[in-house]
C-alpha positions in Angstrom: 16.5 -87.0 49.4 17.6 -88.2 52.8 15.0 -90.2 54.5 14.3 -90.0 58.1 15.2 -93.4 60.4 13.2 -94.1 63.1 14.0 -96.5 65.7 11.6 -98.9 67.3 11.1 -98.6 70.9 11.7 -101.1 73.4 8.3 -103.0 73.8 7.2 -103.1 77.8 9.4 -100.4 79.0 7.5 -97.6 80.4 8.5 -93.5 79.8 11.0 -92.3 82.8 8.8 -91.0 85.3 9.6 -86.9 86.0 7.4 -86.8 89.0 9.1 -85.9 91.9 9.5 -88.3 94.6 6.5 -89.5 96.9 8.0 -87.3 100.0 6.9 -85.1 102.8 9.5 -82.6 101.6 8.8 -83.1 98.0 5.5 -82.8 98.4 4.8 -80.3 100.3 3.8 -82.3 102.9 6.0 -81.1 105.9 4.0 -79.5 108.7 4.0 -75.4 108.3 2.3 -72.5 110.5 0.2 -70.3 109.2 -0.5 -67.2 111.3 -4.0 -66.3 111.3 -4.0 -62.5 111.5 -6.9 -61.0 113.5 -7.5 -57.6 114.3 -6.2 -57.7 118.0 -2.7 -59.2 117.1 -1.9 -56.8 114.3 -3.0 -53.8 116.5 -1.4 -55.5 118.8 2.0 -55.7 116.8 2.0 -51.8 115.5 1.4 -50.5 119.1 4.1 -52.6 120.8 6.8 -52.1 117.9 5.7 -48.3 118.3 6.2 -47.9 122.2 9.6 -50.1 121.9 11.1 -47.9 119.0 9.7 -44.7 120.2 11.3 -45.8 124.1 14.9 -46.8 122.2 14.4 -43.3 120.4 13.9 -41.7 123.7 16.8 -42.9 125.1 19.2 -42.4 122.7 18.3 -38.7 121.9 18.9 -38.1 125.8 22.1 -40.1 125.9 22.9 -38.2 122.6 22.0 -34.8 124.5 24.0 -35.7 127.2 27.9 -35.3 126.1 29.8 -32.2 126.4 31.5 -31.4 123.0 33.4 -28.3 121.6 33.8 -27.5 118.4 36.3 -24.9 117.2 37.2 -24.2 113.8 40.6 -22.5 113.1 40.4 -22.3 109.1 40.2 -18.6 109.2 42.2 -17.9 112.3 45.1 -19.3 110.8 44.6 -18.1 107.3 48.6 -16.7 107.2 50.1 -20.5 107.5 47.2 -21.6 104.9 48.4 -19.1 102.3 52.4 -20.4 103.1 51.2 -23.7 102.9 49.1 -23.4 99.1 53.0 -22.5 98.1 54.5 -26.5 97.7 57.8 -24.8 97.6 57.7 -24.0 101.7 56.6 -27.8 102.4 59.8 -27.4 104.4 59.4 -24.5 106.5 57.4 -24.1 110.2 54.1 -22.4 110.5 52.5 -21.9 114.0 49.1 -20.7 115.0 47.4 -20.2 118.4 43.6 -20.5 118.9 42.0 -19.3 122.3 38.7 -20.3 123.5 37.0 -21.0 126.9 35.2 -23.8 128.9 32.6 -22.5 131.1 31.8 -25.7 132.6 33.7 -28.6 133.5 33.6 -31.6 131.1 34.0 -34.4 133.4 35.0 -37.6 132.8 37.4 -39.4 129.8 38.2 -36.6 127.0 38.5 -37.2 123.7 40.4 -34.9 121.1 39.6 -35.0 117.3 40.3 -33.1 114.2 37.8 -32.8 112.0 37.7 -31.8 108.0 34.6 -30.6 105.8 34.8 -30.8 102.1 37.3 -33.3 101.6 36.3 -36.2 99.7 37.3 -39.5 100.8 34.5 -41.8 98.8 36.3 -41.9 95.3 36.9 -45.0 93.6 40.1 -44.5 92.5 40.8 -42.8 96.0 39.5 -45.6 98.0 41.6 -48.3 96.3 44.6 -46.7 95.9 46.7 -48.4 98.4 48.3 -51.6 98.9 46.9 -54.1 101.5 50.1 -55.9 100.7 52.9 -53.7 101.8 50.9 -52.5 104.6 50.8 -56.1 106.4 55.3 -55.5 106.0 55.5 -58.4 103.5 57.1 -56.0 100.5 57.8 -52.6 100.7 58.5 -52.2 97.2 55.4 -52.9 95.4 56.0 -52.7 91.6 52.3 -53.2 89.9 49.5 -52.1 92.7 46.7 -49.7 92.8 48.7 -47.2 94.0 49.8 -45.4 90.8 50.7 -42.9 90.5 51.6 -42.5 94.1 53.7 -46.0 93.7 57.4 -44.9 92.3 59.4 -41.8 91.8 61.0 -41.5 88.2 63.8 -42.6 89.7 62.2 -45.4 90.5 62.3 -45.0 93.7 59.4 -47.0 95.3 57.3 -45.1 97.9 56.3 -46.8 101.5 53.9 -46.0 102.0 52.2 -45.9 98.5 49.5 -44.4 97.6 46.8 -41.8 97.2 45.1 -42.3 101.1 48.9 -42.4 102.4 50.1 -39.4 100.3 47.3 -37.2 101.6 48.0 -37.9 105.3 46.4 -35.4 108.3 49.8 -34.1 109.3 48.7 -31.0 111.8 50.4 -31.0 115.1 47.9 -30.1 118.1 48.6 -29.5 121.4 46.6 -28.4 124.1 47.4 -25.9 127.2 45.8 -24.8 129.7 46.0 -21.3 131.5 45.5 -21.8 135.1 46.0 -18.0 136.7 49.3 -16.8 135.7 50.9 -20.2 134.9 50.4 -22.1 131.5 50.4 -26.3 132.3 50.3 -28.2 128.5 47.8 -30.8 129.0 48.4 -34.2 128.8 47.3 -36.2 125.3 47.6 -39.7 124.6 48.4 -40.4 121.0 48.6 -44.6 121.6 45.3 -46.9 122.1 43.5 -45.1 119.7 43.3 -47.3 116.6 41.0 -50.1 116.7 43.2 -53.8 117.8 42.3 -55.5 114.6 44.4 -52.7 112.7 46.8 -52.5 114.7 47.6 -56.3 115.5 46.1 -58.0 111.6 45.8 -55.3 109.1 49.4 -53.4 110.1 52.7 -55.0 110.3 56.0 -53.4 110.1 58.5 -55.4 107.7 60.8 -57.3 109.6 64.3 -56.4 110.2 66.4 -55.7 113.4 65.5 -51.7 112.9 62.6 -49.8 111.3 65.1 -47.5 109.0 66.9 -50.9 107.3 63.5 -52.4 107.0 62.6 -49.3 104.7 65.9 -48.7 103.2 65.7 -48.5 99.1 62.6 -46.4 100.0 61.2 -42.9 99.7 58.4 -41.1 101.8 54.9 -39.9 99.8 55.6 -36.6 98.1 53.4 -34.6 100.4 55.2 -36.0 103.6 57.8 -34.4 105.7 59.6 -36.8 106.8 59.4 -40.8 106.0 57.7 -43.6 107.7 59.8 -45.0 109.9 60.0 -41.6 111.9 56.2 -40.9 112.4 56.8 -41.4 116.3 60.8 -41.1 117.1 59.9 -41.8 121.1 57.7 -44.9 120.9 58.8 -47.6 118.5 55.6 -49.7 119.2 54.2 -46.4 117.8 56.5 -46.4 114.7 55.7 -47.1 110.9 52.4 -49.0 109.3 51.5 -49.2 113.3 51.2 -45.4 114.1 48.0 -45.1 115.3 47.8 -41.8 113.3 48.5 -43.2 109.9 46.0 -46.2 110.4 43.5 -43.9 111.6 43.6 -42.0 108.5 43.6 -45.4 105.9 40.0 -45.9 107.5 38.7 -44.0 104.7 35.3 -42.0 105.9 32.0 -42.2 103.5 31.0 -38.2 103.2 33.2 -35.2 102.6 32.7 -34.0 106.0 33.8 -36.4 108.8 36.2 -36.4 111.9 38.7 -38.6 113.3 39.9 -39.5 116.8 43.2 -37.7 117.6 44.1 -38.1 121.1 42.7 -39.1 124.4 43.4 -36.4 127.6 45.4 -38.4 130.1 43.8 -37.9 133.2 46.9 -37.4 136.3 47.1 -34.3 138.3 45.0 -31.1 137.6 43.0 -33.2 134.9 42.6 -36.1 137.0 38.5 -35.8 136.5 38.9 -34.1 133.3 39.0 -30.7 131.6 38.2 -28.1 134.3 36.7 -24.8 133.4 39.3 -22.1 132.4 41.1 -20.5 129.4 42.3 -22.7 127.3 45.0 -22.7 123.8 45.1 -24.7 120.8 48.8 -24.5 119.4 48.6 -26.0 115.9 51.3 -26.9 113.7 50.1 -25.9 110.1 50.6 -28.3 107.7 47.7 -29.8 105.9 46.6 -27.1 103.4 42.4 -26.9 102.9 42.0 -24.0 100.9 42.2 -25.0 97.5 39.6 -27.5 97.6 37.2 -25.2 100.1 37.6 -26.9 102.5 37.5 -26.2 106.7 39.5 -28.0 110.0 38.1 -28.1 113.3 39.6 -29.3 116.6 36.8 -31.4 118.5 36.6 -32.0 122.5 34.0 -34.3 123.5 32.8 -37.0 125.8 31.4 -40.2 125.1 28.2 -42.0 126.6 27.1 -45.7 126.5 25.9 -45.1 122.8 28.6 -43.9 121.3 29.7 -39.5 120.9 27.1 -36.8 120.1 25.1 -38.4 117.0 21.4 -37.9 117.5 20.8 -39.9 114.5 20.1 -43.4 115.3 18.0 -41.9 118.5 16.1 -39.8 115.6 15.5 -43.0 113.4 13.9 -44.9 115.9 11.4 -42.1 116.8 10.9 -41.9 113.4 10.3 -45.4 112.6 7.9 -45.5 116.4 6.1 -42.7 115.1 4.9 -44.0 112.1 4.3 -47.2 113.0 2.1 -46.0 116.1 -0.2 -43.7 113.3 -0.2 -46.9 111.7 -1.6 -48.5 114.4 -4.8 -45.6 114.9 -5.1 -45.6 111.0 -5.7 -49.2 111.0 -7.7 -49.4 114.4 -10.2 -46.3 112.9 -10.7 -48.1 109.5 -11.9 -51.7 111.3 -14.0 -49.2 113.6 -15.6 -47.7 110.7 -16.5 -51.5 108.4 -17.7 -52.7 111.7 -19.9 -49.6 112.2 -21.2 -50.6 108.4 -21.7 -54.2 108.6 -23.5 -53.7 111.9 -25.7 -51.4 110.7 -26.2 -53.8 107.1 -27.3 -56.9 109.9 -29.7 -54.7 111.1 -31.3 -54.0 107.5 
């Protein structure tokens, strides 16, 4: 049987102390401000955060209110280049559509075009984070483990630049824009640089270095639902060209909902759209390439100013008149409650 040893403590010395030490901070000490909350200052509170939310809300819903947009969806109206197009064998051949419509009224001012799609999911995992950050700032184009699979190598071998299942599904419509000014047709003038935000293109874009774009990417292949490889996205501008098109980073900003739009081009405003879009006849020629049918899904084309806040989006100005609202009715529930215990307690001090 083992016995238990005990050992002697050391006579005089006193237990470690685990009191904390005798400081301000320690305990508790510091100085502190404690609101006292009377009736007047939280009244006072609701009604002020109510008027201030409820005049933001105001003002945003008017600013909101206040740019021109068009919408025009051409899904249906060029239904005979979306059946070619559900075919993958004609990836290669040209399909044109023409889309008339009419401003009434001017829309003065800078013009912005966009193309917008409904029903096309963006906000899957796997979707989101198949891509490569690496290859896209030019270090490697041949990226051998990634999340792009399997968008990353033909069987071949092949590696593709770009990689991956944001590149490989790639707006590729052509738009152009003319306007029909009495018997003459003038093609409106788009910018298609200056559209991406400068952080893309100058940190998270670089094109690989090389003395040419088409040895940088040799040993490559395009994505399999491109027409033609990376290096000749924009043939006429080589600022324009590869990872830095402003149409390919445009698109690897990945929306949050299925139904979203994205900034196209910018109207150039010289000669007969030197204030912008005049009133006339007007005609969308589209080059039909990015099939939407088989996921049900729509395109628009989108023309549209922009204000101080931002394009047509009533929703902020809609959350702040919200958010006024209820903190105003906050404000009379409150003030007709203390109304109503006063009423009692005065009438009690008179029993």
């Amino acid at each position: 049987m083992k016995s238990k040893t005990s050992f002697p403590s050391q006579e005089g010395a006193a237990p470690p102390s685990r009191c904390p030490d005798n400081s301000a901070f320690k305990q508790q000490r510091l100085p502190a401000w404690k609101p006292q909350l009377t009736i007047a200052s939280v009244l006072s509170s609701f009604f002020l955060t109510g008027a201030l939310c409820l005049a933001v809300g105001i003002c945003l819903v008017l600013s909101a209110n206040s740019v021109r947009e068009i919408q025009i969806d051409y899904s249906d109206k060029c239904s005979d280049c979306s059946k070619l197009r559900e075919n993958s064998s004609n990836w290669n051949k040209e399909c044109h559509c023409s889309v008339n419509f009419t401003l009434k009224e001017d829309i003065l001012g800078d013009v912005f075009m966009y193309y917008g799609l409904q029903n096309f999911y963006q906000n899957h995992r796997r979707y989101v984070m198949s891509r490569s950050d690496a290859q896209l700032l030019g270090r490697n184009v041949n990226i051998p483990r990634s999340y792009c699979a399997p968008f990353s190598t033909y069987r071949n071998g092949t590696p593709m630049a770009p990689c991956g299942a944001i590149a490989n599904s790639m707006f590729n419509d052509t738009i152009d824009l003319f306007y029909n000014r009495n018997s003459s047709v003038i093609q409106v003038p788009l910018l298609k640089t200056g559209n991406s935000w400068w952080t893309d293109k100058n940190v998270k874009f670089r094109n690989p270095e090389s003395y040419n774009l088409s040895s940088a990417f040799a040993g490559t292949a395009r994505p399999p639902y491109w027409q033609k490889p990376v290096y000749l996205l924009d043939e006429e501008d080589e600022r324009n060209n590869g990872y830095v098109n402003d149409d390919f980073i445009i698109w690897m900003r990945v929306s949050a909902f299925a139904t979203f739009r994205n900034l196209y081009r910018r109207v150039r405003r010289i000669r007969h759209f030197a204030e912008g879009l005049p009133a006339g006849n007007y005609t969308f020629r589209i080059s039909y390439n990015f099939p939407v049918t088989r996921f049900k899904g729509r395109k628009h084309v989108i023309l549209s100013t922009v204000v101080w806040s931002g394009g047509s989006n009533p929703f902020l100005g809609i959350a702040y008149l919200v958010s006024g609202t209820a903190a105003t009715l906050t404000g009379f529930v409150i003030t007709g409650i203390h109304l109503k215990l006063r009423k009692k307690k005065t009438y009690f001090q008179k029993q």
